[in-house]
Structure formats: C-alpha cells, structure tokens
C-alpha positions as CSV (number, residue, x, y, z in Angstrom):
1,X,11.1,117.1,424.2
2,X,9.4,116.0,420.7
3,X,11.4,118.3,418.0
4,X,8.2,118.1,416.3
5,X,6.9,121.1,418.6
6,X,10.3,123.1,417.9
7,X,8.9,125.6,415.2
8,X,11.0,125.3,412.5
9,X,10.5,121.1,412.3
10,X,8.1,119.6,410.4
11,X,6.4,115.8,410.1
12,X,7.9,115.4,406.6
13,X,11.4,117.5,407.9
14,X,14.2,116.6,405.7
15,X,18.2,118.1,406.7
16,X,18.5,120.3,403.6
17,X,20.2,123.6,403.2
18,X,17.3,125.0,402.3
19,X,15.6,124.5,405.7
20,X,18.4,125.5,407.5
21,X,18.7,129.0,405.8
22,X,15.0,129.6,405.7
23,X,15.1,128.8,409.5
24,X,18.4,131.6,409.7
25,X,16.5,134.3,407.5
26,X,12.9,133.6,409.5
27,X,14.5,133.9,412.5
28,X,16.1,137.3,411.1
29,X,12.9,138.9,410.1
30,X,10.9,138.3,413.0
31,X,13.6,140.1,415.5
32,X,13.7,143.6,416.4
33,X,15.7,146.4,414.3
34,X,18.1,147.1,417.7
35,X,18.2,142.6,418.1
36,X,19.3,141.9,414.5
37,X,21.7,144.5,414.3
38,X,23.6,142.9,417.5
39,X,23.0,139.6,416.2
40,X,24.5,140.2,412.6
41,X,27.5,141.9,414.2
42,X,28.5,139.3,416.6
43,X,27.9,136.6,413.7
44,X,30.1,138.5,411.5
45,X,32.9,139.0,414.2
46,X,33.6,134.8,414.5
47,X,33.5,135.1,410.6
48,X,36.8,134.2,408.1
49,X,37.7,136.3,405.6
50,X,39.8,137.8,403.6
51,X,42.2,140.1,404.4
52,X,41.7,142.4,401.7
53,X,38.1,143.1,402.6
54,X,37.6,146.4,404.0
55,X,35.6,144.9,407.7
56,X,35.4,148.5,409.0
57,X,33.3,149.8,406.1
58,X,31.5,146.1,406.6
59,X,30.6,147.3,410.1
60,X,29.3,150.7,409.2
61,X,26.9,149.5,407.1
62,X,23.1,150.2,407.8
63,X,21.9,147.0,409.0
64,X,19.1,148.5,410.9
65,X,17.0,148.6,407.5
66,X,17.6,145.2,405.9
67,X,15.5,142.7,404.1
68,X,15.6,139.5,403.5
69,X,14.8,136.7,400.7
70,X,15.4,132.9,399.9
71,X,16.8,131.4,396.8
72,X,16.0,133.8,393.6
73,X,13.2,135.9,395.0
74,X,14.8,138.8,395.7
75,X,12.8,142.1,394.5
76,X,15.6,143.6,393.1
77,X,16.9,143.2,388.9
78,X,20.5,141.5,388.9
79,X,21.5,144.7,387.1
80,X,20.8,147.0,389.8
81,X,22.9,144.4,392.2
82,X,25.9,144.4,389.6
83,X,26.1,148.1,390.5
84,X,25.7,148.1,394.2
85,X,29.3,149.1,396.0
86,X,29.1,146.7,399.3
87,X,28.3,143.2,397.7
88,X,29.3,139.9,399.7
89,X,29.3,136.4,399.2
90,X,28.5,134.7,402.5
91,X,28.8,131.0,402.9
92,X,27.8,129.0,406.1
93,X,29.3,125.4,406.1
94,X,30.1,123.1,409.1
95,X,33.7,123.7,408.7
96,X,34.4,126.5,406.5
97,X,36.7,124.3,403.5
98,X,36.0,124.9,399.9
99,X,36.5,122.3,397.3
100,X,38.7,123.0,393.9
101,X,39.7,126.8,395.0
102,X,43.3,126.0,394.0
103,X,41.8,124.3,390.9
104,X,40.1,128.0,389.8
105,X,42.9,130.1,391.0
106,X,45.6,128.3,388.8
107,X,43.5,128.9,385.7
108,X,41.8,132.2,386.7
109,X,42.1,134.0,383.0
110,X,40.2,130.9,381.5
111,X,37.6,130.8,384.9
112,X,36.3,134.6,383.3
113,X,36.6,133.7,379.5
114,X,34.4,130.7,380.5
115,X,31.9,133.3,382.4
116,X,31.6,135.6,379.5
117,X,31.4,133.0,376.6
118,X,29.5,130.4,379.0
119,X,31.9,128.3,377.4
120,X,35.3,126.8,378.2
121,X,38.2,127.8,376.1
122,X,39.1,125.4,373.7
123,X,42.1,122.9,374.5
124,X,41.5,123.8,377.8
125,X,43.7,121.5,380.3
126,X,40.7,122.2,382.9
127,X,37.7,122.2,380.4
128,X,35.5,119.9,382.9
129,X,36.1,121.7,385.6
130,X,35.5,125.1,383.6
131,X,32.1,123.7,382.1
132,X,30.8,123.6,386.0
133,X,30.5,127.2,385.4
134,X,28.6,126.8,382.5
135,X,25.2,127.1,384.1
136,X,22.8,129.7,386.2
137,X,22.6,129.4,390.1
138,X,20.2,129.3,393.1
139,X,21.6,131.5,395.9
140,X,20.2,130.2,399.6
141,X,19.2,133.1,400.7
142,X,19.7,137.1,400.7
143,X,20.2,139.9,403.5
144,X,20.0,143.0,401.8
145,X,19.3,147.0,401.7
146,X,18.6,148.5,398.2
147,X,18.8,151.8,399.3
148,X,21.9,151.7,400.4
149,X,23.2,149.6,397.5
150,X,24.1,146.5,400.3
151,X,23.6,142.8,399.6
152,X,24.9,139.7,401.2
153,X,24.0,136.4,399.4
154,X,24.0,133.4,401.2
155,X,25.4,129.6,400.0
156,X,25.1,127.3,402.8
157,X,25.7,123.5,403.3
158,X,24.5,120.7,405.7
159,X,27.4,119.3,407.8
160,X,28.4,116.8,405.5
161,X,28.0,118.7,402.4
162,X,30.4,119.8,400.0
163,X,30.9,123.1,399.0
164,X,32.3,123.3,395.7
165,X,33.8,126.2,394.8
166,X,32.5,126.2,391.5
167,X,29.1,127.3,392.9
168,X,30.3,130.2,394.3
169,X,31.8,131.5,391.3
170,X,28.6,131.4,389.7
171,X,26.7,132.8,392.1
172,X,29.2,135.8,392.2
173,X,29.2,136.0,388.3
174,X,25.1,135.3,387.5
175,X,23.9,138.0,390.7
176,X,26.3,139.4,391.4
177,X,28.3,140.6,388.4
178,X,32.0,139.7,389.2
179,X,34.2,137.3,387.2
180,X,37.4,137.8,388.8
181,X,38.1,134.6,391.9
182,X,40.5,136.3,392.8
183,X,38.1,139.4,393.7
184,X,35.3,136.5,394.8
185,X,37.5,135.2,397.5
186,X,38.1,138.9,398.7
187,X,34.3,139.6,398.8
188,X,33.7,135.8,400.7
189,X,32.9,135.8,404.4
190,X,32.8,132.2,405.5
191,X,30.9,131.5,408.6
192,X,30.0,128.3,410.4
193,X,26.5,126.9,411.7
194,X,28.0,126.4,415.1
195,X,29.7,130.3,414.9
196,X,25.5,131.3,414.1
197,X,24.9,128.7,417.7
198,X,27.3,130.4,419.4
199,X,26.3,133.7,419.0
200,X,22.4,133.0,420.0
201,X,23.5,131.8,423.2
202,X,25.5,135.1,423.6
203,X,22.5,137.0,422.5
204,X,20.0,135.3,424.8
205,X,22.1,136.0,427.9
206,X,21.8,140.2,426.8
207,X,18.8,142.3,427.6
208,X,15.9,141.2,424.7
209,X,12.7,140.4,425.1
210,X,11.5,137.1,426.6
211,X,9.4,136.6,423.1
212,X,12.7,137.4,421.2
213,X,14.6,134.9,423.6
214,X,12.0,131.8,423.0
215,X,12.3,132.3,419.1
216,X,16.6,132.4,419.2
217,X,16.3,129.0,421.6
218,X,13.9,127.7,418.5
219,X,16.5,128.2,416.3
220,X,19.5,127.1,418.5
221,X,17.4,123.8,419.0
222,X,17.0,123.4,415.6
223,X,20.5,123.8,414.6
224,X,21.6,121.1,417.6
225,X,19.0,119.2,416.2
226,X,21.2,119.2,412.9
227,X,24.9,118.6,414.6
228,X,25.6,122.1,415.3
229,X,25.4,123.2,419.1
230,X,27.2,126.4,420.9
231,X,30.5,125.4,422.6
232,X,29.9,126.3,426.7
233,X,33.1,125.4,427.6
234,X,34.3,122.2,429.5
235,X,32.2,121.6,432.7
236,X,34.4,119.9,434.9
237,X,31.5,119.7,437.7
238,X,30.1,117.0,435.2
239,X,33.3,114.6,434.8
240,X,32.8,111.2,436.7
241,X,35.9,110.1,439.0
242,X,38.2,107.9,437.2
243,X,37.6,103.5,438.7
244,X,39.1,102.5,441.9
245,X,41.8,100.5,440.2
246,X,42.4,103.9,437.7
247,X,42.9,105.7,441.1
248,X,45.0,103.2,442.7
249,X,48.2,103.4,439.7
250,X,47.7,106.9,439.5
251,X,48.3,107.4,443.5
252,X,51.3,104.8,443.4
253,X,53.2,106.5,440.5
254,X,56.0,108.5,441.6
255,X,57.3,109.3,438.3
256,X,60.1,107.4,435.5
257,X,63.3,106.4,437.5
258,X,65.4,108.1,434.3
259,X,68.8,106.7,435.7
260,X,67.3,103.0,436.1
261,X,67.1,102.9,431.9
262,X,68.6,100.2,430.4
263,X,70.4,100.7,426.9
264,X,69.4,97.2,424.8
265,X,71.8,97.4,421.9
266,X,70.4,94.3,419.9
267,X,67.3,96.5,418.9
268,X,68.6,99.8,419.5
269,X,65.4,101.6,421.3
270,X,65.3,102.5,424.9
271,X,63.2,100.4,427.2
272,X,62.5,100.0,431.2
273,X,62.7,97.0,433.2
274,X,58.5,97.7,434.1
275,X,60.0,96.0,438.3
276,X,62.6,98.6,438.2
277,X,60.3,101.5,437.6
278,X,57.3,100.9,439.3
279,X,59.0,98.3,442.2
C-alpha cells in the first residue's frame, strides 16, 4: 500500500520527533473518553520507572477528562504547573537509555545551583556539561487535566536519536519547577515506541468501534513505517524447512562419542578425531 494514503504521512514527510508525537497526541484526542482511558493504562503498564513513584496513585488519576498539546502550547501558566501535585516526565525513546544520567547525579548540588543561577558554579570540574542546562526547552508534547492539578510532559526521540539527559532536566526545571535529578528520575516514566505498537494491537482486538479501530491501525502503520512494529510472537507456521543436505547431517547425528576424545597435549585443548565421531 502507498504510505502516502496512511493519514498521518505526508509528500514532504520527514522522521522527526515532532511527527511522531503529534501523530501519538492526534491519535489521543480523536478517541473516545472510555478508549483512551484503556489505551493510556495499558501504555503505562509496559512503562519503566522508578521505584519510588507512587504507580497506584498514577492509576487513580482522572484520565477520563484530559487534554492535550504539542511543544509550548499548553493553555496553562508554568506557575500554575509548578504547583500541580501529580507532575510526570514521560519520555518515549526506541530503547529507553539516557545519556550522561551518571554525569548529573555525581554532581547533583552543582546540576540545581546551575538551574537557579542559569549559570555553572565556578571551577566547576563539569562546567560544560552544567552549561547544557543553561538554556529554556521545547517539551514534545503534553497530556494533561488542570482541574485536577495532573500533567504528563512528553520528550520523545526517533530510533536513532539520543536522549540526553540534560534535556530532561530542563524540561523538569523550566515547566515543571523541580531542580532536584534525583526527584526527576523519580517522576520519569520511560516508555518505548514499540511498547505504544504493542498496545494498539491489544486495543484493536477489544470491543471499540470499527472508526476507532481504522484510526489506531493509522497510527500502528505509521509507527512500522518508522522501525517500530508490535511484537506477535514467533510464527512457526511461517519458517521454511531447513535444505536437503541441512536435513540430511541433522538426521545422521547421533550425538558426541564423549569417551572417543583424544587428549592432544602439545596444544593443550580438547579436540575430536571428526571419522571417529561422525564414522
């Protein structure tokens, strides 16, 4: 089929992050209240994180009255998000690593004086890797419920992207008001592309609507377009027989003749004698 018809790919398509999370927030707004609520959940369940985050309060939040927004547009001031009480970082990566983390945690006291002052401490041993922080951020994309004082903002990356850890510290610090990395990584739920792939083809095979069904397959096709495709386990129906002469040594091997190894002192390893073995 040409991709070009799949709704979320256009003539002058480009892999960015950017596309990807507008296609995952579009695809979020345009579902049912009862849909996205299952949807969100079962993403969330194949997510990492930390051990200190509270998942059961995580899972009791509304989600039936969300919004949603991409990059800075959000309708809310960063002040009023500062003080919300359930604030989460979310990043969605093709394989869930973070670069420098160590880097930041071995120097967390300097990490917030840098935040505060926008400044790296003088003599600093890490000043370059402090002045990364330096700067405001573009968040990807939001989930969100002001009412209820509930955000999740959203980092992602292509497959082969990195993702810096430096970026999420400002993201927490500029909308989100925390400075701590130790309290960042508590608040960071890391998910993967194919853990979003894998739970649209659970959610296809529940009872939704057929219109709701045709827009999750856009967005599964889309994401395979990209690299990331739902694991369906192996299908062994599929696997060709192994060649005839394949076939042959495998039927005509009766196993290693373990009394019939010879001992060759002169390069002290064990070998076989290959006529011994196999006759």
């Amino acid at each position: 089929m040409d991709r070009h018809l799949n709704l979320f790919v256009s003539y002058n398509h480009d892999l960015t992050e950017d596309n990807l999370t507008r296609a995952f927030i579009v695809t979020l707004s345009l579902l049912s209240t009862d849909t996205n609520h299952i949807f969100l959940k079962t993403i969330l369940s194949r997510s990492q994180y930390s051990e200190k985050l509270d998942f059961e309060d995580l899972f009791k939040q509304d989600l039936n009255s969300i919004q949603f927004a991409l990059q800075g547009n959000i309708e809310i001031e960063r002040k009023k998000i500062f003080a919300f009480p359930h604030k989460y970082l979310v990043t969605i990566t093709g394989n869930n690593d973070f670069a420098e983390v160590d880097d930041y945690l071995s120097t967390e006291e300097d990490v917030e004086k840098t935040l505060l002052k926008r400044e790296p401490p003088k003599g600093s041993p890490q000043f370059q890797l402090l002045k990364k922080l330096c700067s405001d951020s573009r968040p990807d994309g939001w989930i969100y419920n002001k009412d209820k004082g509930f955000v999740f903002l959203i980092e992602s990356k292509t497959a082969n992207s990195i993702l810096y850890y430096s970026q999420v510290i400002s993201h927490a610090y500029n909308w989100l008001g925390l400075s701590k990395v130790s309290e960042i990584l508590e608040r960071t739920i890391k998910i993967r592309w194919s853990d979003i792939a894998n739970s649209i083809d659970r959610l296809i095979r529940m009872q939704i609507t057929e219109s709701e069904k045709r827009l999750l397959k856009e967005l599964s096709n889309y994401l395979e377009y990209n690299g990331f495709k739902a694991f369906k386990g192996l299908q062994w129906n599929k696997l060709k027989p192994p060649p005839p002469q394949i076939n042959v040594f495998v039927r005509g091997f009766d196993g290693f003749r373990w009394s019939e190894l010879k001992y060759q002192p002169e390069i002290n390893i064990l070998r076989t004698d290959t006529e011994d073995i196999y006759g």
